[in-house]
N, C-alpha and C positions, 0 to 999 in steps of 0.2 A: 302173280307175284308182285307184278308192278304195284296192282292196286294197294293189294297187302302194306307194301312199303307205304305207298302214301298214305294209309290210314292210321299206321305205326308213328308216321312222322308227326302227323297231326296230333294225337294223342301225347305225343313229347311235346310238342308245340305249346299245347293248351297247358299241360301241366306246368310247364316252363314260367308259361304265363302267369296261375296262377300265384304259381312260390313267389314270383318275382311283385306281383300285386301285393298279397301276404307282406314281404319282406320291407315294401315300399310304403303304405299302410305303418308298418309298427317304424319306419323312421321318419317320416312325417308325424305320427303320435308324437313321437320322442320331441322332437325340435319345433311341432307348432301343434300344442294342445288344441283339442277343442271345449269350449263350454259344453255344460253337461246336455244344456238341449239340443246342440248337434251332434254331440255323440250318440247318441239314442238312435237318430238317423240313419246311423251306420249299418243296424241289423236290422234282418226280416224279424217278424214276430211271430210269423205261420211258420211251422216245419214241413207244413203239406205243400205252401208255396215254394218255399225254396228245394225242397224234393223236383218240384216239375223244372226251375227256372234251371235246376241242377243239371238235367239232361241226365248223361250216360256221365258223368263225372264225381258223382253221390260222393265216392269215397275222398277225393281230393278236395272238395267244397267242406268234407267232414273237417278235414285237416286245419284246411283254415280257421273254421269255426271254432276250431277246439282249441288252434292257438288264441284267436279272439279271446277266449273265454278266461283262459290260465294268464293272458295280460289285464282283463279286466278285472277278473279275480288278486292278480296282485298290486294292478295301483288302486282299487278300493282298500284292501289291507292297508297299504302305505298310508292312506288319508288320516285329517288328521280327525277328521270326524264323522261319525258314522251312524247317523242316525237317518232313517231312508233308505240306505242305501243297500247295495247287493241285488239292487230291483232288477238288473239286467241278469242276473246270474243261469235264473233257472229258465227264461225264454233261450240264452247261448245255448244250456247244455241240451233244453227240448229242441233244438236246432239240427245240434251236431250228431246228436244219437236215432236223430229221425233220419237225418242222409244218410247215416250209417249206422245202423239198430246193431250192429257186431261191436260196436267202437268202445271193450270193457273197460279201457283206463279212462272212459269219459263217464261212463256209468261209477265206475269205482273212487275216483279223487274227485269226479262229481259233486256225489255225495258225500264225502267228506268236506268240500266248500258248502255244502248247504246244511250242512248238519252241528259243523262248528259253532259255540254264539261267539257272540262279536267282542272283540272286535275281530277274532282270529275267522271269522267266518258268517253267515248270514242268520244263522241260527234259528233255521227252518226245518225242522226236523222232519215235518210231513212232507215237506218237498224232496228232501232224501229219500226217504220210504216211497214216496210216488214212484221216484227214478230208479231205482233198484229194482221196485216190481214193474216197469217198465219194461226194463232187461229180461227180467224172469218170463217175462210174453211171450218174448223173443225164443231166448234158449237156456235151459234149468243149467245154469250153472252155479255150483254149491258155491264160489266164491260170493257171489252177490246177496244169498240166502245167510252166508254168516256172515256179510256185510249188515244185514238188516237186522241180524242179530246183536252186532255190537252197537247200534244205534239207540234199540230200546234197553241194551242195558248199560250203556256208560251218558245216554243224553236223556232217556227216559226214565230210569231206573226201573222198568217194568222187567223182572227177572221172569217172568212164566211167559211174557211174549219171547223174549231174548232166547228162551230155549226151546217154544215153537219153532221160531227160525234157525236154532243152531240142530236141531232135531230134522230139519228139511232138509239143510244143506248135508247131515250129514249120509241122507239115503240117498243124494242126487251121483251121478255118474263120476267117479276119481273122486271125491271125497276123500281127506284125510281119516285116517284113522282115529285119531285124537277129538273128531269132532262129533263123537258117540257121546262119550265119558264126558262134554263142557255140556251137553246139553242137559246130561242126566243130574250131574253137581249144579247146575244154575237151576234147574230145576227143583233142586232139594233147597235150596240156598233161597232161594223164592218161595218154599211153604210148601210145597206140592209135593211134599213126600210120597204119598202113596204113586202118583204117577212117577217120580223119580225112581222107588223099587220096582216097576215094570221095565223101566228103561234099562236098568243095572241089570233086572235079570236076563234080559234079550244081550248085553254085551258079556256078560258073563258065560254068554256060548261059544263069543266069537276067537276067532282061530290064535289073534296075539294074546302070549302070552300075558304081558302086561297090563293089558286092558281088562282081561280075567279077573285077575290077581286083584288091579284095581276094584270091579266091581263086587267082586267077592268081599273085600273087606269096605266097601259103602254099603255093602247092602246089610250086612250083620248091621252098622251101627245106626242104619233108619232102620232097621224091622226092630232095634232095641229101643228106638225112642219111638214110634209108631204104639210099642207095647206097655210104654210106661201108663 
């Protein structure tokens, strides 16, 4: 029990430590900026390095990182000019989701800082997509899959990748209901009717009501324009 406790204490200790490094860090930013080529200094650029230097502490080292990130990410926004920049963005987020490959809001508002263009964001789209299928490595969760959905169709306009992806997330585990019928509409809506009435006919099995009804009356009006 003894030990127990010591190794409890230690563990509070170190994390202690961290936040307070963390918290110490963002008020020194605050009150004594650095030039941009010592900022750079600041972070590893391996996720495998910092994974080892990380020890037993992955998740807490995540933390820091990920606030790293969301402070770098918001005084590059603030600047007043922006060209270059954002260059740190997607080594923070390959950082923090490497110590910690669970860490969804880092994967999720991630990509949305890389997916954004500028100046609201770095305006990397394939850097998004990277980091999202990243996650998917990890663990199929439908969120990230119709994440990657709304990437190629509000940054890409590609409506038939948009409903690949919304079509993925929506067979992965708790899936929304709703995300049957956006995949089948973006998919009609993008030219690909005939795959659009296969997708209607498979939701037009399923048990809500709604959904039914929904696809019963899309599919009358593609198999009417299919037949013109």
């Amino acid at each position: 029990m003894k030990c127990s406790a010591r190794v409890v204490a230690t563990l509070v200790g170190v994390a202690a430590g961290v936040g307070l490094a963390a918290a110490t860090l963002s008020v020194r930013d605050r009150w004594y900026p650095r030039d941009p080529s010592g900022e750079r200094l600041l972070y590893l650029t391996s996720g495998r390095v910092a994974d080892r230097l990380a020890l037993s502490f992955d998740a807490v080292m995540a933390d820091v990182y990920w606030i790293r990130t969301v402070q770098y990410y918001a005084s590059e926004r603030r600047a007043l000019h922006f060209g270059g920049r954002y260059d740190l963005l997607e080594p923070l987020l390959d950082l923090t989701t490497t110590l910690d490959p669970h860490f969804s809001v880092a994967y999720r508002f991630g990509a949305v800082f890389l997916s954004e263009p500028q100046p609201d964001g770095a305006g990397r789209r394939d850097l998004a997509i990277a980091l999202l299928e990243k996650g998917l490595r990890v663990e199929p969760r439908w969120q990230y899959a119709q994440d990657l959905g709304f990437v190629h169709y509000w940054h890409e306009q590609d409506l038939l990748a948009a409903a690949r992806e919304f079509n993925r997330a929506a067979k992965m585990p708790g899936a929304p209901a709703w995300l049957g019928p956006l995949a089948a509409n973006t998919l009609a809506k993008g030219g690909g009717r005939e795959g659009a009435i296969v997708l209607f006919r498979e939701l037009a099995k399923s048990e809500e009501r709604w959904i039914r009804e929904l696809a019963e009356r899309r599919l009358d009006e593609l198999e009417h324009e299919v037949s013109r």
